[in-house]
N, CA, C and O atoms as a CHARMM CRD file, in Angstrom:
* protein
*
  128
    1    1 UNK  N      0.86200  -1.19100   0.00000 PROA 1      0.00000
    2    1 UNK  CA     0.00000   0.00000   0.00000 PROA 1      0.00000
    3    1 UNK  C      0.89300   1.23400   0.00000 PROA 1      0.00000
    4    1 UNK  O      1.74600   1.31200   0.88400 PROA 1      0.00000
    5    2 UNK  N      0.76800   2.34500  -1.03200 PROA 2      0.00000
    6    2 UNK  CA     1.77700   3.58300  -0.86100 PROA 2      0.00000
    7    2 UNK  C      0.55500   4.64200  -0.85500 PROA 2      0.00000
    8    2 UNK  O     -0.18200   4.96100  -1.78700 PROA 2      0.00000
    9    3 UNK  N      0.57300   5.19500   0.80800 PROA 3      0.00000
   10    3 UNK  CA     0.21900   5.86800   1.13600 PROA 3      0.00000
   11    3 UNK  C      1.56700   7.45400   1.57000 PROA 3      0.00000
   12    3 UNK  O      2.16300   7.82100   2.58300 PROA 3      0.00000
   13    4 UNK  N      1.49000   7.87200   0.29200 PROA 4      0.00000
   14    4 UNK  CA     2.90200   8.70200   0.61300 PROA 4      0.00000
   15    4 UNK  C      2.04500  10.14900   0.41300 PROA 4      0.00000
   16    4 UNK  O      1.21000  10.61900  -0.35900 PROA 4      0.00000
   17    5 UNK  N      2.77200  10.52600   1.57200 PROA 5      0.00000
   18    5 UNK  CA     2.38400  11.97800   2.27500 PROA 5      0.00000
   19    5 UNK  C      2.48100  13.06000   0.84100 PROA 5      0.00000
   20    5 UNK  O      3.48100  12.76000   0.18900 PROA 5      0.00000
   21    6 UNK  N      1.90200  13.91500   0.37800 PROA 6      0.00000
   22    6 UNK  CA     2.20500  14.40200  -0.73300 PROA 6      0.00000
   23    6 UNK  C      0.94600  14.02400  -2.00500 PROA 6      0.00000
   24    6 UNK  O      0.84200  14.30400  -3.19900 PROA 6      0.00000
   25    7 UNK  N      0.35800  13.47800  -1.31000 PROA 7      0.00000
   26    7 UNK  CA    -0.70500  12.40200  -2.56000 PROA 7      0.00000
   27    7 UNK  C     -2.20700  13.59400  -2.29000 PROA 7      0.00000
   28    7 UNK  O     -2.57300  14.36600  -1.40300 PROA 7      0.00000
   29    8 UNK  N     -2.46300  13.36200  -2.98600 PROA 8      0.00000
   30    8 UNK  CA    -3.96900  13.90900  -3.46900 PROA 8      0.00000
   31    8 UNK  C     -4.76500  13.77600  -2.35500 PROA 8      0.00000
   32    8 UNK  O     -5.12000  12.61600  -2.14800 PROA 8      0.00000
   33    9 UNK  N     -5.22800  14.75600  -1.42700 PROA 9      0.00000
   34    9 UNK  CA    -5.97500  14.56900  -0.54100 PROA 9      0.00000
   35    9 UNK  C     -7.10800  13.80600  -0.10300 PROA 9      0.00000
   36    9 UNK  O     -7.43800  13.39900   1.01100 PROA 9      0.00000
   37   10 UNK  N     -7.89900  13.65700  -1.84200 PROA 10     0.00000
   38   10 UNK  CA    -9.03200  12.55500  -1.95000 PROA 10     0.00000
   39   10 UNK  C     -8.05900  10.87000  -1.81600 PROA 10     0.00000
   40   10 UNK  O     -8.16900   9.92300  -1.03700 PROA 10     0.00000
   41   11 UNK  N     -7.12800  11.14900  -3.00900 PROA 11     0.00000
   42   11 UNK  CA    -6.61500   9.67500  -2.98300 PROA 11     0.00000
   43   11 UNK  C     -6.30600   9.57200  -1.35800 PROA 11     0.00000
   44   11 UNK  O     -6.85500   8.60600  -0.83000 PROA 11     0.00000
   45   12 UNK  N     -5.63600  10.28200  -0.61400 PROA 12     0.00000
   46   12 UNK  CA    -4.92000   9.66800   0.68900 PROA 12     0.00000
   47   12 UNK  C     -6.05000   9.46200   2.00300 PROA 12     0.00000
   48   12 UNK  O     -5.64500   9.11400   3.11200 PROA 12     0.00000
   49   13 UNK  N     -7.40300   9.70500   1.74200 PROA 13     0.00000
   50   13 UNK  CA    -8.79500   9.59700   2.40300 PROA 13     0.00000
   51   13 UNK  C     -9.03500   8.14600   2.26700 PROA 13     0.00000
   52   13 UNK  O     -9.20800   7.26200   3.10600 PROA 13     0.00000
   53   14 UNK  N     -8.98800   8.15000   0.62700 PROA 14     0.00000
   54   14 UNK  CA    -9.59300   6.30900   0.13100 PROA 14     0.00000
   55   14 UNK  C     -8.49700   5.44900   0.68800 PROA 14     0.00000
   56   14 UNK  O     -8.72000   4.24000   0.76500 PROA 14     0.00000
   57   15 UNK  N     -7.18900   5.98400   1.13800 PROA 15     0.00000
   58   15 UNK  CA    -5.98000   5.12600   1.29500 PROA 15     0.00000
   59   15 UNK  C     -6.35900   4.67200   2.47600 PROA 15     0.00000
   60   15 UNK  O     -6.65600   3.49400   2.67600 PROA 15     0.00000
   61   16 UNK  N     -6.37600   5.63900   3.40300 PROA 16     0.00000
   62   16 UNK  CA    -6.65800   5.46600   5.02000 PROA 16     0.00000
   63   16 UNK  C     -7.83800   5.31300   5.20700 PROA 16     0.00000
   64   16 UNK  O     -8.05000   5.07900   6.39700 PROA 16     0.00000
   65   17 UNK  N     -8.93600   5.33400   4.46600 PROA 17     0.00000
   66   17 UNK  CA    -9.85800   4.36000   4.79300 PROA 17     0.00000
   67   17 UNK  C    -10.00900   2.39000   4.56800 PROA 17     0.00000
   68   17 UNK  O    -10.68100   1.59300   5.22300 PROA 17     0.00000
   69   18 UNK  N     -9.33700   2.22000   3.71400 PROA 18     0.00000
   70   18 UNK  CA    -8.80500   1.31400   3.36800 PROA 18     0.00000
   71   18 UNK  C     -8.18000   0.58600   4.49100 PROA 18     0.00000
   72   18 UNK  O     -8.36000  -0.58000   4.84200 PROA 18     0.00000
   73   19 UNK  N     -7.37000   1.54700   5.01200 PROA 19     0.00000
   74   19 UNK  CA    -6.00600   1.12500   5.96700 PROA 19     0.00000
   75   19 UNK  C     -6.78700   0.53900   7.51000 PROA 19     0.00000
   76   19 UNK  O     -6.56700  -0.52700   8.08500 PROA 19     0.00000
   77   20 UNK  N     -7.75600   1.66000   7.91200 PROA 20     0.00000
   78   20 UNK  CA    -8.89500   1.58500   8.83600 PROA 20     0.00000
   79   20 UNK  C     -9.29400   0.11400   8.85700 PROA 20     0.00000
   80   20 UNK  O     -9.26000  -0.61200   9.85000 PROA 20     0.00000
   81   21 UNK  N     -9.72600  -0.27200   7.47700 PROA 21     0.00000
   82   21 UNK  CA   -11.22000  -1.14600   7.26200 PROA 21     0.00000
   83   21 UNK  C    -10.25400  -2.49000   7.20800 PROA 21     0.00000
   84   21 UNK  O    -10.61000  -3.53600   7.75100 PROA 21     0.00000
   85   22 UNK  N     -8.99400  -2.36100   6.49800 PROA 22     0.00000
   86   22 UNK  CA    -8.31800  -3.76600   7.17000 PROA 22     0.00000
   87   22 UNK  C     -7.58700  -3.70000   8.47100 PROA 22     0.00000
   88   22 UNK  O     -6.99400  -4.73700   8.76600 PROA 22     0.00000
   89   23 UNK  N     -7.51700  -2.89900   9.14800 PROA 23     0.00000
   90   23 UNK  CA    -7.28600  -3.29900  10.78500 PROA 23     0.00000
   91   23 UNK  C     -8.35200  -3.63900  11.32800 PROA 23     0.00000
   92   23 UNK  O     -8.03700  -4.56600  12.07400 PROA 23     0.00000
   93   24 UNK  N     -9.96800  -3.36600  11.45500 PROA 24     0.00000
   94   24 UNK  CA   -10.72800  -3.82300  11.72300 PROA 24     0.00000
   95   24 UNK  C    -11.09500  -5.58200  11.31500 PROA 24     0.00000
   96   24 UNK  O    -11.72200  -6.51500  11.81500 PROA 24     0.00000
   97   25 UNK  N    -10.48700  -5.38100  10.42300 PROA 25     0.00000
   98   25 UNK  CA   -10.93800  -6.86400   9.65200 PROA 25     0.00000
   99   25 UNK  C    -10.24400  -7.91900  10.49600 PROA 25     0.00000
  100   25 UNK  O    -10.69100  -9.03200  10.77100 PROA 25     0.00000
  101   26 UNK  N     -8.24200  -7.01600  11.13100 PROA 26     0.00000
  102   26 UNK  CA    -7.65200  -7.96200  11.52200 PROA 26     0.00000
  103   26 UNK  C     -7.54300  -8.69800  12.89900 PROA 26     0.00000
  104   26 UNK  O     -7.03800  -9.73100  13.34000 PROA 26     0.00000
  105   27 UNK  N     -8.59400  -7.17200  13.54800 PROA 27     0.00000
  106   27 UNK  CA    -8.94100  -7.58200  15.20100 PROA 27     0.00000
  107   27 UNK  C     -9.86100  -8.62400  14.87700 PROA 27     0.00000
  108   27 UNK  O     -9.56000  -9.78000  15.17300 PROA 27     0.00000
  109   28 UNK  N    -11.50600  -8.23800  14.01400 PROA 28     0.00000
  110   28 UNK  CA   -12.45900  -9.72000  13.79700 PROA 28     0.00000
  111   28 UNK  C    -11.69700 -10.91200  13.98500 PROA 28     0.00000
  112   28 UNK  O    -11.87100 -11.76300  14.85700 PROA 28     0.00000
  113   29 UNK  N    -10.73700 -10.88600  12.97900 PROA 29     0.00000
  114   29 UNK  CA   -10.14700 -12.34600  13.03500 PROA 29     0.00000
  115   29 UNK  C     -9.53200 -12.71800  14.01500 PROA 29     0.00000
  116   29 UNK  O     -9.50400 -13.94100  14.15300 PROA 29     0.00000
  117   30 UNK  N     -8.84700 -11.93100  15.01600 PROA 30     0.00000
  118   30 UNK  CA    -8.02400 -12.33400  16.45700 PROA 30     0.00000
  119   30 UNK  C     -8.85700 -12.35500  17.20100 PROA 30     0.00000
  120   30 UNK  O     -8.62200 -12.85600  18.30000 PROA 30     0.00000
  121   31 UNK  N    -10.15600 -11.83100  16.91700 PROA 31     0.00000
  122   31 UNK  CA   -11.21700 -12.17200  18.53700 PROA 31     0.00000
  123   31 UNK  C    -12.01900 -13.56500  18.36200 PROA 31     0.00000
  124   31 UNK  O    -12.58700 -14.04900  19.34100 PROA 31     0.00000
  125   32 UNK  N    -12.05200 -14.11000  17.28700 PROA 32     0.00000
  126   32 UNK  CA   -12.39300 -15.42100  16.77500 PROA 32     0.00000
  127   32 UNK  C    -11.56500 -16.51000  17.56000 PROA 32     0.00000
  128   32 UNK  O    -11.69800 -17.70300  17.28700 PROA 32     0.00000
């Protein structure tokens, strides 16, 4: 994932939402 500082404010929103939605994904799977 290149989330590099300097990027398009929209692109670096969709990045870190992204980034968000798979850490969530990775706690689901460790509380299993």
């Amino acid at each position: 994932m290149s989330c590099v500082k300097g990027a398009i404010p929209r692109d670096w929103d969709i990045c870190y939402a992204f980034y968000k939605e798979q850490q969530m994904q990775d706690e689901k799977s460790e509380a299993l």
